[in-house]
C-alpha positions in Angstrom: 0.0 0.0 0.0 1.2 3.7 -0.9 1.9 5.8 1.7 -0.5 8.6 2.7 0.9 12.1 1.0 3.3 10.5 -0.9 6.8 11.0 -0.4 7.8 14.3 0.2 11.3 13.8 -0.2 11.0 12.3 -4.2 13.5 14.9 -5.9 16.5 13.3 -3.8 15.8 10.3 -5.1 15.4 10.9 -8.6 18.1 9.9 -11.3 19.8 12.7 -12.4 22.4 12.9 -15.0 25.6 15.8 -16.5 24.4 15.1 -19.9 23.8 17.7 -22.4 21.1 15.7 -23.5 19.2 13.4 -21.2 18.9 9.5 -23.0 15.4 9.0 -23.4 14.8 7.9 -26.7 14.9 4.0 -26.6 16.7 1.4 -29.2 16.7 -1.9 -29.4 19.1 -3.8 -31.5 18.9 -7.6 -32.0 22.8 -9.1 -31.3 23.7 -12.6 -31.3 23.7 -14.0 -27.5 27.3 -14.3 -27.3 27.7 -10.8 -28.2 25.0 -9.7 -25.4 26.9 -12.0 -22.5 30.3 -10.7 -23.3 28.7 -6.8 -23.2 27.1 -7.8 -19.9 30.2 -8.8 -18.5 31.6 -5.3 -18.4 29.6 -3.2 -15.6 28.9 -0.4 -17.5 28.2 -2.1 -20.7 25.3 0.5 -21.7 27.6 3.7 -21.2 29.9 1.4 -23.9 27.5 0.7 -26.3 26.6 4.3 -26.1 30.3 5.4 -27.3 30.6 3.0 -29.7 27.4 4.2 -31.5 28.5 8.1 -31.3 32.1 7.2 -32.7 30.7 5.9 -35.2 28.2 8.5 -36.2 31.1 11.2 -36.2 33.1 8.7 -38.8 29.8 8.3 -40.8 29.2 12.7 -40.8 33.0 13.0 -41.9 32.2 10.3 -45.2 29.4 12.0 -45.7 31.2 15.1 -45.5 34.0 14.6 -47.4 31.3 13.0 -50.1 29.6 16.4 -50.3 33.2 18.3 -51.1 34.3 16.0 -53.8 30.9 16.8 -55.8 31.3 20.1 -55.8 
């Protein structure tokens, strides 16, 4: 059962992050289950999948880029 008045105390309880840009869009990716044990093994294994994913966006904007200066 809830508690009467809820808890007044909520906001120091509430994740909080540093990030320019809170993550709360949501994307699943289907992986082979090897893959997914050996990610798991690694404690922050989300935070690395996360830096994998934005290194490899700033390769694919420098292709594309580069793609756009040698057509004009």
């Amino acid at each position: 059962m809830s508690r009467p008045g809820g808890n007044p105390a909520l906001a120091e309880h509430q994740f909080t992050t540093d990030r320019e840009e809170p993550c709360t869009a949501k994307l699943q990716v289907r992986v082979p289950p090897s893959m997914l044990d050996e990610l798991k093994e690694h404690k922050n294994w989300q935070e690395i999948v996360r830096q994998v994913l934005a290194e490899e966006l700033v390769k694919l904007r420098k292709q594309k880029e580069i793609g756009k200066k040698k057509t004009k």
